[in-house]
TORTORSE-793026 format. One line per field, with one value per residue (C-alpha): x negated, y, z; residue in one letter; residue number from 1. Coordinates in Angstrom, 3 decimals, padded with zeros to 6 digits. Last residue first. Layout:
BEGIN
c1 = (X:...)
c2 = (Y:...)
c3 = (Z:...)
res = (A:...)
n = (NUM:...)
END
This chain:
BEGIN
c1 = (008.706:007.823:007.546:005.483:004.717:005.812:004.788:003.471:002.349:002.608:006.712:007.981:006.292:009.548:011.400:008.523:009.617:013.239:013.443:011.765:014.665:017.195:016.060:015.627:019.559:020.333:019.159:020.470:023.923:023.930:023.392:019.407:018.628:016.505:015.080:015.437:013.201:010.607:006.890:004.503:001.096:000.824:-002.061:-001.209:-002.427:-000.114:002.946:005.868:006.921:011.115:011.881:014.183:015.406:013.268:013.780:014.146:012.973:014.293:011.709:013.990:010.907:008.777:006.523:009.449:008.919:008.342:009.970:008.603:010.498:009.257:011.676:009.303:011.221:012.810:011.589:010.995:009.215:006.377:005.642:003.521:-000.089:-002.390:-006.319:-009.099:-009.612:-012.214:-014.233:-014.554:-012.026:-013.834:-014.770:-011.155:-010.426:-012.729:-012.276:-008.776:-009.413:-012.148:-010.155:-007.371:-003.836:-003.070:-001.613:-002.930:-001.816:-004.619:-004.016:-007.006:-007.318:-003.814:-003.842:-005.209:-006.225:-009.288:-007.813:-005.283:-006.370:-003.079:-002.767:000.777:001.754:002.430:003.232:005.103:006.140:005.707:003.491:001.466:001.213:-000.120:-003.255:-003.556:-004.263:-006.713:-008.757:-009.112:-007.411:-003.932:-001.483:001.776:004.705:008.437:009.231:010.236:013.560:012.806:016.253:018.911:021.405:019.020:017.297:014.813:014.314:013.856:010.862:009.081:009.141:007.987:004.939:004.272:003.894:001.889:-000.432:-000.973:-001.566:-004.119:-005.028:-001.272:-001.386:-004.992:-003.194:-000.439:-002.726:-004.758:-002.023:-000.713:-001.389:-004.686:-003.474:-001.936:-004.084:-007.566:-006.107:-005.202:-008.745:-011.414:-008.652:-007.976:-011.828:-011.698:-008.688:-010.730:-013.945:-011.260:-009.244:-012.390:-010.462:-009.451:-005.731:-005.722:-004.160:-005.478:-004.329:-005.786:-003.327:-003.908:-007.334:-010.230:-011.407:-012.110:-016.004:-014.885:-014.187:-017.439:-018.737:-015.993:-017.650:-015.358:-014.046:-017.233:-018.703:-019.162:-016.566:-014.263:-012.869:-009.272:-008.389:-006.734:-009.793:-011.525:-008.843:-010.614:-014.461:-017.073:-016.801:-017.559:-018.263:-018.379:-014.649:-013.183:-010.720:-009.817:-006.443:-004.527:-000.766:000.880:003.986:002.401:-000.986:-000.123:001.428:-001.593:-003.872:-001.484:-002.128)
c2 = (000.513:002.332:001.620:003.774:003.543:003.988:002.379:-001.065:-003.108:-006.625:-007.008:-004.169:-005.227:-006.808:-003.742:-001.570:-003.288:-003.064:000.368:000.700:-001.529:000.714:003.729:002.135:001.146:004.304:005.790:003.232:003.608:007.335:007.079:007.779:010.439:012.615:011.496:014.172:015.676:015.284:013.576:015.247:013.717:010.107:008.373:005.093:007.222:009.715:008.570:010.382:009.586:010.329:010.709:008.783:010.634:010.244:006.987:006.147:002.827:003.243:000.801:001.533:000.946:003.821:004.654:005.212:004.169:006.273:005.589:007.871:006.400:006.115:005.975:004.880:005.210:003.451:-000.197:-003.025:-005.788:-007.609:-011.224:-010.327:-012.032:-012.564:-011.617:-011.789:-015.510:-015.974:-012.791:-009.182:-007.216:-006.656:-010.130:-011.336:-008.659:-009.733:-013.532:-013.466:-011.466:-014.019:-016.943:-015.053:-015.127:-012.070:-008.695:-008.751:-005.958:-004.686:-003.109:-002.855:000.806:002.337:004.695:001.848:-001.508:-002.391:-006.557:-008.479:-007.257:-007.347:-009.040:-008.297:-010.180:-009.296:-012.055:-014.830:-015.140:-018.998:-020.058:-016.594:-018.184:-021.126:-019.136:-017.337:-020.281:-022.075:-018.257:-018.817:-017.749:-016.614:-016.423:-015.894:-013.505:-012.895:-008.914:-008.767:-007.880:-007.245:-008.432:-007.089:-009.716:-012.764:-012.191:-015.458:-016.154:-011.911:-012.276:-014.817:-013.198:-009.660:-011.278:-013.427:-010.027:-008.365:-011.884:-011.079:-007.416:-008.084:-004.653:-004.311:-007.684:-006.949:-003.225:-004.791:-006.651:-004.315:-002.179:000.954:002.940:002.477:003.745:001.389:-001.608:000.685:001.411:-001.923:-002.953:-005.017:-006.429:-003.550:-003.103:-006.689:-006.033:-002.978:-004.773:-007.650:-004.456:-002.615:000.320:000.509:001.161:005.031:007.763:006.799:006.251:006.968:008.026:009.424:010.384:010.504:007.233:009.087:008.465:004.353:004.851:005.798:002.918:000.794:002.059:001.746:004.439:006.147:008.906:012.468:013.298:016.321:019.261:021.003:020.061:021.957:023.391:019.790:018.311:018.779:017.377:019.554:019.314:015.848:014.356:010.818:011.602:011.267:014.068:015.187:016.789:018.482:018.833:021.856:021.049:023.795:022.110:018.357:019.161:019.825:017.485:014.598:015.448)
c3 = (-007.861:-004.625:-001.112:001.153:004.651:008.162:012.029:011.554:014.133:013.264:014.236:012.208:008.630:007.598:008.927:006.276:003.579:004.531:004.584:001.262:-000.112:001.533:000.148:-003.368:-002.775:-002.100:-005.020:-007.515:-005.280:-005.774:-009.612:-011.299:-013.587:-011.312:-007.723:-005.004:-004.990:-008.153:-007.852:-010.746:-011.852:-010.130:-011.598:-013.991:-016.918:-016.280:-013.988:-013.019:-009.387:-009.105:-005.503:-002.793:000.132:003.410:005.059:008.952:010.794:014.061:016.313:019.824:022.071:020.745:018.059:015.602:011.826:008.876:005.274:001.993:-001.155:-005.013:-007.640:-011.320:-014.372:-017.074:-016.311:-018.587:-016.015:-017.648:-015.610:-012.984:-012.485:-009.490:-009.069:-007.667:-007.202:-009.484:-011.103:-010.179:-011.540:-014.519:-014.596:-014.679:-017.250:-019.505:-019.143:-019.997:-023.491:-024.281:-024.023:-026.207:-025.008:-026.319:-024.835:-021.127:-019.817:-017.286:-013.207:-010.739:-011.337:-011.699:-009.158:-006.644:-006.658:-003.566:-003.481:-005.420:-008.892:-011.222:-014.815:-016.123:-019.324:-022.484:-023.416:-022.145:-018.507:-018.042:-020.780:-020.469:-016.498:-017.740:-019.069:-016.415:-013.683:-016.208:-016.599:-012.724:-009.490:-010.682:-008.159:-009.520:-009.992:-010.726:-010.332:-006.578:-004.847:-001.193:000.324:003.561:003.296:002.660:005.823:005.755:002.665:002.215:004.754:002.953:-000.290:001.055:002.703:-000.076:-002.182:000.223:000.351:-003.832:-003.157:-000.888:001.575:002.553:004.372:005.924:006.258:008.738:010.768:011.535:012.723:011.042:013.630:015.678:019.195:020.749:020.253:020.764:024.316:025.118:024.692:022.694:020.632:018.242:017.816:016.782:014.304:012.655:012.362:010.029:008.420:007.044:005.507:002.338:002.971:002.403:004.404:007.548:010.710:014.934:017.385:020.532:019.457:022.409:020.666:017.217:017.394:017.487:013.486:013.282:014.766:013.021:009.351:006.578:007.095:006.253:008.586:008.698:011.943:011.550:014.112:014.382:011.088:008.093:006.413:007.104:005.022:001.698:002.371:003.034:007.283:007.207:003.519:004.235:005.968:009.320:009.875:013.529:013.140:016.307:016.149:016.330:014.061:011.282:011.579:010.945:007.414:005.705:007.674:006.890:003.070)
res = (X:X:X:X:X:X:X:X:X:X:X:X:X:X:X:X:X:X:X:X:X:X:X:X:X:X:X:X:X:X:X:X:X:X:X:X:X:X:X:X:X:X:X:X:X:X:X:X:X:X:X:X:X:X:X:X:X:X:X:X:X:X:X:X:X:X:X:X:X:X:X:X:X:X:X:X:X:X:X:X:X:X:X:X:X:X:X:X:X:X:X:X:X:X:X:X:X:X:X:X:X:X:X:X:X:X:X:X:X:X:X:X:X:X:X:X:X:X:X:X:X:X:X:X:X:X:X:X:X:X:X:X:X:X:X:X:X:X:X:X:X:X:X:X:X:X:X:X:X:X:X:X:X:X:X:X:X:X:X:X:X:X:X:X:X:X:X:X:X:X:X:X:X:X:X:X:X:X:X:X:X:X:X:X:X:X:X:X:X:X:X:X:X:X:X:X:X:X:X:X:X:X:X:X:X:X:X:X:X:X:X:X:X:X:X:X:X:X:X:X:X:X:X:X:X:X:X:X:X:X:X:X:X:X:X:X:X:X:X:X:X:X:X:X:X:X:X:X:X:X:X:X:X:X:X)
n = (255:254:253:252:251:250:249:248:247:246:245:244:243:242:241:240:239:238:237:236:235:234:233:232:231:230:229:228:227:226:225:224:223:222:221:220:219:218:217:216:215:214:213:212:211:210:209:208:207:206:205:204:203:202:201:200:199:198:197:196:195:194:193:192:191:190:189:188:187:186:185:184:183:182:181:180:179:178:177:176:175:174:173:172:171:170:169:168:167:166:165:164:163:162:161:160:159:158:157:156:155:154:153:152:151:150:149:148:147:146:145:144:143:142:141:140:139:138:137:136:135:134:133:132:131:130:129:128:127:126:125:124:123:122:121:120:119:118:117:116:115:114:113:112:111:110:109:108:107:106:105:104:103:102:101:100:99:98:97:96:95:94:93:92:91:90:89:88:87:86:85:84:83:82:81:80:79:78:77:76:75:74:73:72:71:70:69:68:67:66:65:64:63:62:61:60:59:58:57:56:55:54:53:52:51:50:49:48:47:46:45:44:43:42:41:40:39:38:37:36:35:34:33:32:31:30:29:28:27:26:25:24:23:22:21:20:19:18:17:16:15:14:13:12:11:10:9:8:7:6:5:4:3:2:1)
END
């Protein structure tokens, strides 16, 4: 997607991908590299980059934060910062993140659906007492287009212990207590590389969902008011503002 839309503003791409020059975005890039991202040595093949990102979190954010420190170079360059996607990466810390930051600006909040970290089958089970059922059982780490997501319907022993070994055991996941929601308004918000910081949104969009994978996004947003939609925009904004000070330079919010 950032190869697409690099080309016609003149920028150059150099894609890092397992499959090198057979993967998607090496029609759009000026050269590729055949490498993991999770690999830091191939990661280090892009040092003649100004900027180095990625389109998907799952990167190795601890190799990443050494490579940051090894020079000043690596430090500006890698955008977001290592920092940042460690925070992004667990879904459970993300959501500590947001809640610590709105204590402490309580006129520009990150509303959040109640939730809990829920390291064993104990943990979950008091957490149907608190939210009732059905209840939200997400994976804190490597979730994505709905993987790492399971509504738990009953509070059956056996029920809870699926789904925490599906996702991989103790401490892997947290639970949300069921939000009813009409529709999902997802907002794009970038962040100036330079001194000023201007956090900017693009308008907000409607995301509809097929089994938990995005099929069909609609600009601008449909069958929301003005001050629904601008109060997305402003949320998103605010995500990425509480972000501002660890590196990060745009995102997505969405909810």
């Amino acid at each position: 997607m950032t190869a697409l839309d690099a080309a016609p503003l003149g920028l150059s791409i150099v894609t890092l991908d397992p499959a090198g020059s057979g993967c998607p975005a090496a029609m759009s890039s000026s050269s590729t590299v055949t490498g993991s991202i999770q690999s830091i040595e191939a990661i280090k093949q892009l040092s003649a980059c100004d900027v180095v990102t990625f389109e998907i979190e799952h990167v190795n954010a601890v190799e990443l934060a050494k490579l940051e420190a090894s020079s000043a170079a690596w430090s500006d360059k890698v955008r977001p910062s290592a920092k940042v996607v460690s925070i992004i990466q667990d879904k459970y810390q993300q959501k500590e993140h947001f809640q610590a930051f709105t204590a402490k600006n309580p006129t520009n909040t990150i509303p959040l659906a109640p939730y809990v970290n829920t390291p064993n089958l104990l943990s979950i089970q008091s957490a149907i007492a608190n939210f009732g059922l059905p209840l939200m059982v997400k994976s804190r780490k490597n979730a994505y287009d709905g993987k790492g997501n399971a509504v738990l319907k009953t509070s059956s022993v056996s029920d809870i212990e699926a789904i925490l070994k599906n996702f991989g055991g103790d401490d892997s996941c947290y639970c949300e207590k069921m939000v009813d929601f009409a529709q999902e308004v997802a907002v794009m918000v970038v962040r100036s590389h330079d001194e000023s910081q201007k956090v900017r949104s693009y308008p907000a969009v409607t995301a509809i969902q097929r089994d938990s994978v995005c099929r069909v996004v609609l600009a601008p947003a449909r069958g929301i008011s003005k001050e629904i939609r601008e109060e997305c925009e402003r949320v998103a904004r605010a995500s990425i503002e509480s972000l501002g000070n660890l590196g990060a330079s745009g995102g997505e919010w969405s909810g």
